[in-house]
C-alpha positions as CSV (number, residue, x, y, z in Angstrom):
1,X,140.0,30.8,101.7
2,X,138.1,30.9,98.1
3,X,140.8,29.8,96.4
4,X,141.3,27.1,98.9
5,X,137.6,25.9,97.9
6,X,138.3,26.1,94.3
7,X,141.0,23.9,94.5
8,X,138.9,21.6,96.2
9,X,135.9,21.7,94.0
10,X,137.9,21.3,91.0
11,X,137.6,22.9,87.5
12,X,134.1,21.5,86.3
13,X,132.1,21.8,89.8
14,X,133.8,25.9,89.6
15,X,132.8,26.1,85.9
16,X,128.6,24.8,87.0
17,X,128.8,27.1,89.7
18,X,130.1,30.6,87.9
19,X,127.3,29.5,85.4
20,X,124.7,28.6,87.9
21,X,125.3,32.0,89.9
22,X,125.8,33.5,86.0
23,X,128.9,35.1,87.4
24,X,130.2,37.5,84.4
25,X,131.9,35.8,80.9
26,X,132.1,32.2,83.4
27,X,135.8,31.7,82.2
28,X,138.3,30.3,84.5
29,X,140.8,29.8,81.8
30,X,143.2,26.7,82.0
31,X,144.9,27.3,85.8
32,X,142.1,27.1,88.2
33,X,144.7,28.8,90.7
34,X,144.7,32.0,88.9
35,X,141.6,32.8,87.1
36,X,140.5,35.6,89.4
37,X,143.7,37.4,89.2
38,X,145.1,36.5,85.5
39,X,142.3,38.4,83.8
40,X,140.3,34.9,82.1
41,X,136.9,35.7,84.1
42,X,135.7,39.0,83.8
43,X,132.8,41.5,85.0
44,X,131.7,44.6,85.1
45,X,131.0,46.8,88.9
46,X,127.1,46.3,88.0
47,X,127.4,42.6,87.3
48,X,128.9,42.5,90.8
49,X,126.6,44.3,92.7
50,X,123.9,42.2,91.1
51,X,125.6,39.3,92.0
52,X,125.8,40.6,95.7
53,X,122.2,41.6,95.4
54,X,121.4,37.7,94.4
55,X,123.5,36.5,96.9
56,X,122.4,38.4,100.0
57,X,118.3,37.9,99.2
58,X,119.4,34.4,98.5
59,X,117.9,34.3,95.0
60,X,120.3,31.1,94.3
61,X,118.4,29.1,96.7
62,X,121.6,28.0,98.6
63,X,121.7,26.3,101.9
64,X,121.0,29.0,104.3
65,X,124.1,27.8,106.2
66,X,126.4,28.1,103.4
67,X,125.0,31.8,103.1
68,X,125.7,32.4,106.7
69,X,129.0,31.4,106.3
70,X,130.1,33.1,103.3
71,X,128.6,36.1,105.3
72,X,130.8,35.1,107.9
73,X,133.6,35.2,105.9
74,X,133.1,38.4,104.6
75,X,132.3,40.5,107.5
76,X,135.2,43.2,108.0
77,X,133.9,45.5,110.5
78,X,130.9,46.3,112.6
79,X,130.7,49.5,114.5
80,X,127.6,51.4,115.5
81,X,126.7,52.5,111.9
82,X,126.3,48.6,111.1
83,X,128.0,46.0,109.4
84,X,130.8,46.3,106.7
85,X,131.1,43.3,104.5
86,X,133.5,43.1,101.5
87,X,135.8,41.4,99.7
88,X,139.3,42.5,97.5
89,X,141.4,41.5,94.7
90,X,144.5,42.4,92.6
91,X,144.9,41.4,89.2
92,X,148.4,41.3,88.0
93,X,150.0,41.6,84.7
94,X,154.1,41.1,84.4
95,X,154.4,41.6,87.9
96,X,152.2,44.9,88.0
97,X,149.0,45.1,90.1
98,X,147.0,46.5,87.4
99,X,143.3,46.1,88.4
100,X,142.0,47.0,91.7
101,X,138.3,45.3,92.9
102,X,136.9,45.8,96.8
103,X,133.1,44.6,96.4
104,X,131.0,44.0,99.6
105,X,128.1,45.5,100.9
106,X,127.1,47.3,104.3
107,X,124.1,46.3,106.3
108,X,122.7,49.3,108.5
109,X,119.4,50.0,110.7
110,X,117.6,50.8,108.3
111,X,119.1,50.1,105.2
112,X,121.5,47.9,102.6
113,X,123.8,49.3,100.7
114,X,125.6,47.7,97.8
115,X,129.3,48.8,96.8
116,X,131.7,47.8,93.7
117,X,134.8,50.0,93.3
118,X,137.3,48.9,90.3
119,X,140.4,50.7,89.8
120,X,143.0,50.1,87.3
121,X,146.1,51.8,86.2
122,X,149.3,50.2,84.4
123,X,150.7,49.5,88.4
124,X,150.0,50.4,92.0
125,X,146.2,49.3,91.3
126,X,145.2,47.0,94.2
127,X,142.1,45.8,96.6
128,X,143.7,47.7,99.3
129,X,143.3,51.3,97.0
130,X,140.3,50.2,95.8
131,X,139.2,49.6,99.6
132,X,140.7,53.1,100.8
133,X,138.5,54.9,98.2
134,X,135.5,52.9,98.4
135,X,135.4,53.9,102.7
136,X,136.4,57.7,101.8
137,X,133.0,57.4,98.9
138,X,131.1,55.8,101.8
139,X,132.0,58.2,104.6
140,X,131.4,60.7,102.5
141,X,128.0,59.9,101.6
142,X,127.3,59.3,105.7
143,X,126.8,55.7,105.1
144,X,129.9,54.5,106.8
145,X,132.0,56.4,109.5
């Protein structure tokens, strides 16, 4: 779906918006299809859970449509302890799936809470581990059964 956007938008309208939403080091490299997975654009777990912090309060001033439906497309599970919303991605190097992300946050009650797991390890490293250990973490801590 994002990528699908991307492609759309094109390389400069990409490039304003990582800047406008000041979205880590803002480099897409030269292949607009691969820049989240190749390694170009970079950020750190806080970065991302700043970013989500932005995004959810609306700090970027967006259309509160297009909030809503990037909401939308993030929502992975609701259950009677709230709302799970998240997104994952793989970065691969030779083949290898070397970097892990699952980022989201989970909307309770009472509460919001803000998650950004990054794993990495020279293979096996993926958005489905980093996923798997974010829940166990979350279940753990009695935020999310």
């Amino acid at each position: 779906y994002f990528q699908a956007i991307d492609s759309q938008a094109g390389f400069e309208a990409v490039r304003t918006f990582l800047q406008t939403i000041n979205y880590g080091n803002q480099n897409t490299g030269t292949n607009l299809n691969l820049y989240w997975t190749d390694f170009s654009l970079k950020i750190s777990p806080i970065e991302q859970v700043e970013l989500l912090q932005d995004f959810y309060q609306n700090n970027f001033h967006f259309d509160s449509k297009n909030i809503q439906a990037v909401k939308k497309a993030l929502l992975l599970s609701t259950t009677s302890s709230g709302s799970l919303y998240g997104k994952t991605g793989t970065g691969r190097v030779n083949g290898k799936d070397v970097n892990g992300w699952f980022i989201g946050y989970i909307e309770t009650s009472n509460n919001t809470y803000y998650f950004a797991t990054n794993i990495q390890s020279s293979s096996g490293a993926t958005g489905s581990q980093a996923t798997e250990i974010t829940e166990s973490v979350l279940s753990n801590l009695g935020i999310w059964k």
